[in-house]
C-alpha positions in Angstrom: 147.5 100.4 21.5 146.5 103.4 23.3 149.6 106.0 23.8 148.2 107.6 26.4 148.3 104.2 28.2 152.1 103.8 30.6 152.9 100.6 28.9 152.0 102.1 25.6 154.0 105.3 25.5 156.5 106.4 23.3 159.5 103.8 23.1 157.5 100.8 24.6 157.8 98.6 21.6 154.5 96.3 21.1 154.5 92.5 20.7 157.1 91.8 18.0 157.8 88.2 16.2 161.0 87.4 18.1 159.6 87.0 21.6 160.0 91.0 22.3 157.0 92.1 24.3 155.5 88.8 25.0 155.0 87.7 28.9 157.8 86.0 30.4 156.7 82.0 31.1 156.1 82.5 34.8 154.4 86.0 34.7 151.1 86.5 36.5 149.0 87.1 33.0 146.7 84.1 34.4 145.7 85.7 38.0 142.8 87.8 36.7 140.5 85.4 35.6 141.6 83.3 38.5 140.6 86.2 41.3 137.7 87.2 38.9 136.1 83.6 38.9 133.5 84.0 41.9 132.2 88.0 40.9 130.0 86.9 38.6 128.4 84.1 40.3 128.1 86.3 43.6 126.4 89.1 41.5 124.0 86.7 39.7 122.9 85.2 43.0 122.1 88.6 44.9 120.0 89.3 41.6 118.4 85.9 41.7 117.5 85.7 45.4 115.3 89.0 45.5 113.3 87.3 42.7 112.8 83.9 44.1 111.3 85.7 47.4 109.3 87.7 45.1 108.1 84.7 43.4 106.7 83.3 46.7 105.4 86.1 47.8 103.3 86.0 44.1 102.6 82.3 44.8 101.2 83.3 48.2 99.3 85.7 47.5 97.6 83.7 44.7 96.9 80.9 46.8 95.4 83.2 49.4 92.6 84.6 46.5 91.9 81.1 46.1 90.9 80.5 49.2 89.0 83.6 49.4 87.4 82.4 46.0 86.6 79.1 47.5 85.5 79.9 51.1 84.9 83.8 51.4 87.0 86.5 52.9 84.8 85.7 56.1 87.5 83.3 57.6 90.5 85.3 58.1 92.4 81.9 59.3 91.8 80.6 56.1 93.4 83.7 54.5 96.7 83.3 56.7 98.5 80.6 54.8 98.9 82.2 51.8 99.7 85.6 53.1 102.3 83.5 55.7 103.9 81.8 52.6 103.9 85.2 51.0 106.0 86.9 53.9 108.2 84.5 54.8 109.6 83.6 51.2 110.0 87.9 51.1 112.2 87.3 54.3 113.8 84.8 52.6 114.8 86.2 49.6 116.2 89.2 51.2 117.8 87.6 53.8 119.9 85.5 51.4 120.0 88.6 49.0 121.4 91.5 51.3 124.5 89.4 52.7 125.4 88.2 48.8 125.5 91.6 48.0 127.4 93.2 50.6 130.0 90.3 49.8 130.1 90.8 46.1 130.7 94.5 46.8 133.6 93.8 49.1 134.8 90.7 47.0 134.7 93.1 43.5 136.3 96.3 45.4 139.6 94.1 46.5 139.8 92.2 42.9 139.9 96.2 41.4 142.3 96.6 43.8 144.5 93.3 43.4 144.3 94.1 39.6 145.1 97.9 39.9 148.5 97.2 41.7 149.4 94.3 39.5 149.2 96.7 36.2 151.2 99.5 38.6 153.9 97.1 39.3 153.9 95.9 35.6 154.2 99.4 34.2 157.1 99.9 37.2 159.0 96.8 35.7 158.1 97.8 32.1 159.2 101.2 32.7 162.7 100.1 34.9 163.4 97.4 31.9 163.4 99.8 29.7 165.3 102.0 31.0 168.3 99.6 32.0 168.1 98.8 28.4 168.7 102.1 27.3 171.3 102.9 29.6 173.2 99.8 29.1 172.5 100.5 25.2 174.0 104.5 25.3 177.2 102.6 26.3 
């Protein structure tokens, strides 16, 4: 436990053996993974699509020193397939990439935020049930 931590500090008892400092059956200790689920799978794909357009673009390009190998860098026409194939799958991988990203950005900022404000109301109610307790106790 860290002291410096709000729910940590001094008189906060830890979890104990009789139930004391365990989550009540209906708290919201289950939310996080919950709001967290689709992060992860947003990041991965705005990694991935970047590399799948730059794996065309590598596939076009080697397709276009084929041709040049077969028929001479005297045709340009010949030439434009492969460096076609090699710009659009660029497009493509950016334009599937960019919009993930901004996404995942906006998606991770709120689930900080969510989380944030459910540990500053869990301190709060730490904090007031404590207090009632030691009120009610000095009594």
């Amino acid at each position: 436990m860290d002291p410096r931590h709000p729910a940590h500090g001094p008189g906060i008892p830890g979890p104990h053996p009789t139930g004391y400092g365990k989550c009540p059956s209906g708290s919201d200790s289950g939310k996080i993974p919950a709001i967290e689920r689709f992060v992860s799978t947003l990041g991965m794909l705005a990694a991935i699509a970047p590399l799948l357009g730059l794996l065309g673009t590598v596939t076009g390009m080697i397709n276009t020193f084929h041709v040049i190998t077969y028929y001479g860098a005297g045709d340009p026409k010949m030439m434009s397939g492969g460096i076609s194939e090699a710009l659009v799958t660029t497009m493509l991988g950016l334009s599937v990439a960019i919009p993930i990203m901004l996404f995942h950005t906006l998606l991770s900022r709120r689930v900080e935020t969510q989380i944030s404000q459910m540990e500053e109301k869990a301190v709060a109610f730490v904090n007031m049930v404590f207090k009632a307790r030691n009120e009610c106790c000095r009594h």
